[in-house]
C-alpha positions as CSV (number, residue, x, y, z in Angstrom):
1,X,37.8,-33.6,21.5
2,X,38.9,-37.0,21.1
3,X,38.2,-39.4,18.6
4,X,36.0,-41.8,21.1
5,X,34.2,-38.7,22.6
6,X,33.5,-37.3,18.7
7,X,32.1,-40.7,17.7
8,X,29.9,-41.1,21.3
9,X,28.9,-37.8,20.8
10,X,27.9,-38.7,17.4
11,X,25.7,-41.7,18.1
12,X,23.6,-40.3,20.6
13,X,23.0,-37.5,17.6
14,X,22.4,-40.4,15.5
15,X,19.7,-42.3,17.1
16,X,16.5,-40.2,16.8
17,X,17.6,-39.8,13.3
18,X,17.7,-43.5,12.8
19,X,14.1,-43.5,14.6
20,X,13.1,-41.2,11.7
21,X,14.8,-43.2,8.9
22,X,13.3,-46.5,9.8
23,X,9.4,-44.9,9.5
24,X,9.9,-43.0,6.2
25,X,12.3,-46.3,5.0
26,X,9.5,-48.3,5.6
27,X,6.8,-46.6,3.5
28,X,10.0,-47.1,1.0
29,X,9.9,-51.0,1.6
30,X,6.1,-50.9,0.2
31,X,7.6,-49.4,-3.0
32,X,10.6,-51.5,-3.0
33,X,7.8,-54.3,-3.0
34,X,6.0,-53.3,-5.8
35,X,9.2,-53.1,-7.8
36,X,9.8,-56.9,-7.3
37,X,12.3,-56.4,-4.6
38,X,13.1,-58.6,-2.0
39,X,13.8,-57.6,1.0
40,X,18.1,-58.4,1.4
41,X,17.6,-56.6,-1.7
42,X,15.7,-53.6,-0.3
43,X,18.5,-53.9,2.5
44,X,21.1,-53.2,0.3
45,X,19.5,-50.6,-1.7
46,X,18.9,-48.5,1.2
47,X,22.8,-49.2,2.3
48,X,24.2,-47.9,-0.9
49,X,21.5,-45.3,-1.6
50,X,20.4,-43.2,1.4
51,X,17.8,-40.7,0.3
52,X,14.0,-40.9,0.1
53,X,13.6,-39.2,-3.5
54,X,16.5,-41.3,-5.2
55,X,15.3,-44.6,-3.7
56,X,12.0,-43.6,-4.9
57,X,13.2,-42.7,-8.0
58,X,15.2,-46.2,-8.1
59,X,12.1,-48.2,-6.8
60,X,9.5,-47.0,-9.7
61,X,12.0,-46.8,-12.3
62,X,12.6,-50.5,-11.5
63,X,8.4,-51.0,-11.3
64,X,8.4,-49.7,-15.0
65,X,11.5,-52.0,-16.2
66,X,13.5,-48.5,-17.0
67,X,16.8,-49.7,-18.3
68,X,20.1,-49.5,-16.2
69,X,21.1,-46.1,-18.0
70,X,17.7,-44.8,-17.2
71,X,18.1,-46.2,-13.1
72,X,21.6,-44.9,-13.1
73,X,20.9,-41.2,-14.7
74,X,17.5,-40.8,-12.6
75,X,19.7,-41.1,-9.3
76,X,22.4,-38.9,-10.2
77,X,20.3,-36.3,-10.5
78,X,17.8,-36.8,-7.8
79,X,21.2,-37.0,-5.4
80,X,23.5,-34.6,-7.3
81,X,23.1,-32.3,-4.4
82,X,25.1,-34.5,-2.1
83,X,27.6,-33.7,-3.9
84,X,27.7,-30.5,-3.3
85,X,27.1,-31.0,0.3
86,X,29.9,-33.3,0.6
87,X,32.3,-30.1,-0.7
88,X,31.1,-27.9,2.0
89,X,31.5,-30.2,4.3
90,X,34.6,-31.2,3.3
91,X,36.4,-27.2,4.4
92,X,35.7,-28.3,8.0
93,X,37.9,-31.1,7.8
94,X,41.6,-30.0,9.3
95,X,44.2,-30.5,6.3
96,X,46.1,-33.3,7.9
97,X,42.5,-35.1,7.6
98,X,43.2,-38.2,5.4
99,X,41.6,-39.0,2.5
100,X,40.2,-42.3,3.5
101,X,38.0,-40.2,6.0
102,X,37.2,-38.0,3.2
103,X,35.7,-40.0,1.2
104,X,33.6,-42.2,4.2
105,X,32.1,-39.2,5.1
106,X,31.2,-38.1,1.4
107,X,29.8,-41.7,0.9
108,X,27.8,-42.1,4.0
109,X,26.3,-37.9,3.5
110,X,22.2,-37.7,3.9
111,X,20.3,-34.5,4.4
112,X,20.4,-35.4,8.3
113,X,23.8,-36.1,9.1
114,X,25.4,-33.4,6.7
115,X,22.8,-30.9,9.1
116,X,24.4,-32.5,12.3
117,X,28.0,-32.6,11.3
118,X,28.1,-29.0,9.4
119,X,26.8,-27.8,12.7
120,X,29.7,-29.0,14.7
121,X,32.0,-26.5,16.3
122,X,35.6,-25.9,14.6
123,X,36.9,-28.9,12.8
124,X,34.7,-31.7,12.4
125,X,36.6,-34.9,13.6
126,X,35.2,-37.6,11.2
127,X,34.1,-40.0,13.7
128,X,31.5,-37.9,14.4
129,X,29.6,-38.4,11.3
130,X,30.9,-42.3,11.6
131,X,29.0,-42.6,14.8
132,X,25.4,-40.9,13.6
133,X,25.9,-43.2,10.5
134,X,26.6,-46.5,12.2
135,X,22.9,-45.9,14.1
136,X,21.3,-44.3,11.4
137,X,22.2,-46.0,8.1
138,X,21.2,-49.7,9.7
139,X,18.0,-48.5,10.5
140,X,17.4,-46.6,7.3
141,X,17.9,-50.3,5.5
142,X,16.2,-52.1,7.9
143,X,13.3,-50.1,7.7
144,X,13.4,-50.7,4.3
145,X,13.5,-54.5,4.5
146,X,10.7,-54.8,7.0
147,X,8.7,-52.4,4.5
148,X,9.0,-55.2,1.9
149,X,8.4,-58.3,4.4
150,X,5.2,-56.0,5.5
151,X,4.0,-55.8,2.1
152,X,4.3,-59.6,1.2
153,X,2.4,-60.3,4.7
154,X,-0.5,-57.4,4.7
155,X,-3.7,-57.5,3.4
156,X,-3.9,-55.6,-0.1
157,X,-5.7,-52.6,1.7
158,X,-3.6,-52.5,4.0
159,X,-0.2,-52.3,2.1
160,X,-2.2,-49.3,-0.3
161,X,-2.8,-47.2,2.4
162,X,0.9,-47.7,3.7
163,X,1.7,-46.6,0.5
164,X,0.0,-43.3,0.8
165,X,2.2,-42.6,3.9
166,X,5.2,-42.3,1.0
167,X,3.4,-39.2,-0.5
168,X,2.5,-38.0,2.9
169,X,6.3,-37.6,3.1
170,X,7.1,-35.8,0.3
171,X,4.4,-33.6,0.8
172,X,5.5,-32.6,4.7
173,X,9.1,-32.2,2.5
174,X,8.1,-29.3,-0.2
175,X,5.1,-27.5,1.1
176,X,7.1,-26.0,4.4
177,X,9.7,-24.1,2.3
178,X,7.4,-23.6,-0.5
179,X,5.3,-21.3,1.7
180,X,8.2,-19.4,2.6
181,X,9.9,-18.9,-0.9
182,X,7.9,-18.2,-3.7
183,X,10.6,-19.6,-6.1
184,X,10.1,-23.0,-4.7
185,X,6.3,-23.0,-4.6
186,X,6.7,-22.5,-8.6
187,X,8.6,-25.1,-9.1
188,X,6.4,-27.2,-7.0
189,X,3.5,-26.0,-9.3
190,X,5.1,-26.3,-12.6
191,X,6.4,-29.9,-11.9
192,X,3.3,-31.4,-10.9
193,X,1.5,-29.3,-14.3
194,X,4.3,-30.9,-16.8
195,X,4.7,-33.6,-15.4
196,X,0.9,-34.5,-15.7
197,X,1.2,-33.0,-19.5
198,X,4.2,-35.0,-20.4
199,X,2.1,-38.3,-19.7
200,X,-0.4,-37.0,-22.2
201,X,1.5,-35.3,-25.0
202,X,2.0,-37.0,-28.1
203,X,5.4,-38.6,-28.6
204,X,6.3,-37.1,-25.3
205,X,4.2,-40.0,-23.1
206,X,5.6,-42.8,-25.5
207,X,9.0,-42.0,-23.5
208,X,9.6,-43.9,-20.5
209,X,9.0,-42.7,-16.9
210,X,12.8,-42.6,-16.2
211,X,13.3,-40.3,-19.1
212,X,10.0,-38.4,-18.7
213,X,11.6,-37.7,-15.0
214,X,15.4,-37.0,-15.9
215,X,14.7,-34.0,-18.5
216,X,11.7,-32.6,-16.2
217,X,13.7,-32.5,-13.2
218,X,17.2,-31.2,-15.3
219,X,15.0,-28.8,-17.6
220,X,13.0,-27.0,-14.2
221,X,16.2,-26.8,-12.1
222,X,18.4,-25.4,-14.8
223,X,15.3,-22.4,-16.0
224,X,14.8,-22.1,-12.1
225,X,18.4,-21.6,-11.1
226,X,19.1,-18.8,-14.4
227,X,16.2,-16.9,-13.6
228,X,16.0,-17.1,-9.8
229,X,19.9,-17.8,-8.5
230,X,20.5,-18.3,-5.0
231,X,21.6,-14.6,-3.6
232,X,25.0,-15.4,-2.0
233,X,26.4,-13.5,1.1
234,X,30.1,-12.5,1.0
């Protein structure tokens, strides 16, 4: 397949997940507001940072005037599995595939369009994933932008109950696979008990949210993954 029909092809797959993005982006925006944020700031954000948790992550670590090192370390980990998805993604590539292309698709990798792409039939010709991303990332920022104009327009009660939509989302995200693995489920359960307990320990609740959250979320995953490793198929 060309590389007009591949990136066609790839913005019709793009649109209903742009349709998705700007809904769950918006709820974002109300965040983004709380967090001082205008909204060609929110724009941006949402550009360079596609992914629910680590823009949540960004947005209250900014509400609670975490430092840069803190903002910077809390979205490394909350994303570091994009990395690992750009890898696999990277073995469908032919080997005459450039690097530029490479590293577009790594950059411009969400949950979505790594599903769509991976799925895609021998080599993946990279302006596939350029034509989801050119209908979906827009929308994903916009979303967020119009979240944060929402929230400087609505009435107070208004913008709170918005704001509930947020962990509405999350909640749709872990509770489907938690049901089916029981591994999941516990980590579900033990981060919502420690991470109430660290804001109540002594010493331990004197530290800020940024670092409360970067050695919960590195401490679970690494006990996690040495006592229940994904089983891998040869």
């Amino acid at each position: 397949m060309n590389n007009k029909s591949s990136f066609l092809n790839g913005l019709a797959a793009g649109v209903p997940i742009g349709l998705g993005y700007f809904a769950v982006a918006f709820s974002l925006g109300i965040v983004a507001r709380r967090a001082g944020l205008s909204p060609f700031q929110g724009f941006i954000s949402s550009f360079l940072n596609r992914a629910s948790a680590g823009e949540y992550a960004l947005y209250t670590a900014a509400e609670q005037l975490a430092t840069y090192i803190e903002v910077a370390l809390i979205i490394f980990v909350v994303n570091a599995r994009y990395m690992l998805m750009s890898c696999a993604l990277s073995q469908r590539f032919s080997e005459d595939t450039p690097f530029i292309h490479r590293f577009l698709v790594a950059f411009g990798i969400t949950d979505e369009i790594f599903g769509i792409s991976i799925a895609q039939k021998g080599f993946l010709n990279p302006f596939y994933t350029y034509g989801a991303l050119l209908v979906a990332a827009p929308l994903w920022s916009a979303g967020t932008a119009c979240g944060i104009i929402a929230g400087n327009i609505l009435p107070v009660s208004v913008v709170n109950a918005l704001s509930v939509a947020l962990y509405g989302m999350f909640l749709a995200i872990i509770i489907p696979p938690a049901k089916k693995n029981m591994t999941i489920a516990s980590a579900v359960a033990v981060s919502f008990v420690l991470s109430w307990a660290f804001s109540v320990l002594p010493y331990i609740k004197n530290l800020s949210g940024g670092n409360r959250t970067i050695i919960l979320t590195v401490a679970i995953s690494a006990v996690l993954a040495y006592l229940k490793p994904v089983e891998t198929e040869e």
